[in-house]
C-alpha positions, 0 to 999 in steps of 0.5 A: 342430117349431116353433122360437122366434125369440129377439126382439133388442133393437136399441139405436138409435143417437141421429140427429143430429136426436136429438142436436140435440134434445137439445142444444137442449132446455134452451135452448128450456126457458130460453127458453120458462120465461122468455118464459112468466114475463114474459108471465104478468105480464099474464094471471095464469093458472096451469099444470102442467107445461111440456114440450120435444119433438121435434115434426116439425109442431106449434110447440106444445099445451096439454091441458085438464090445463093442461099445455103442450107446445112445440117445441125449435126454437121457439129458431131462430125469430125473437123476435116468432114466439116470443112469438106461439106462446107466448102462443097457448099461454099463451091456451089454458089460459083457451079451449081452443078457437080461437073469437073471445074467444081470439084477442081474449085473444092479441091483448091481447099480440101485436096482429099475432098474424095476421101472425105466424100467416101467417109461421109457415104458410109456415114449415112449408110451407117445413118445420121442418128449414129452420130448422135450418141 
């Protein structure tokens, strides 16, 4: 005779990393709206939606649907990282690539986007969770 198991639903309980997520998110939101608001004035360009997640390597994406995806804890990093990441996005909705006419648009705004891009290597060899506390 051959018995069923009956599945379980396990809740899972919100980590502390969830919960500073969550926390955070809105602030990250403020921010990147408003970042993206100000630079915005320069390249004129247009999306659809901009999302705050919870990404363990990634600072941020953009789709060829125009959407853009940043990390929560692009809030913890120093002002001109944020900019760098922002714009770099901002960029991708005009080249979704990284050949040199892109990093000649980022560059428009954020001359020592090299620099920038150095410091946020060594961040994430350091890791993301570093910035944290």
């Amino acid at each position: 005779m051959f018995f069923r198991r009956k599945r379980r639903t396990v809740r899972k309980r919100a980590t502390t990393v969830t919960k500073h997520y969550l926390e955070h998110k809105e602030l990250a939101r403020t921010l990147i709206l408003d970042r993206l608001e100000y630079f915005n004035q320069y390249y004129q360009l247009s999306w659809n939606r901009v999302a705050i997640r919870n990404q363990r390597r990634c600072w941020g994406s953009c789709s060829a649907n125009k959407n853009l995806n940043f990390n929560y804890k692009i809030l913890f990093l120093p002002p001109h990282l944020q900019d760098y990441i922002i714009v770099h996005e901002l960029c991708h909705l005009t080249h979704l690539h990284h050949k040199e006419v892109f990093w000649d648009l980022v560059a428009q705004q954020i001359p020592e986007y090299k620099k920038a891009l150095h410091e946020l290597r060594e961040i994430d060899k350091a890791g993301h969770s570093r910035l944290l506390k």
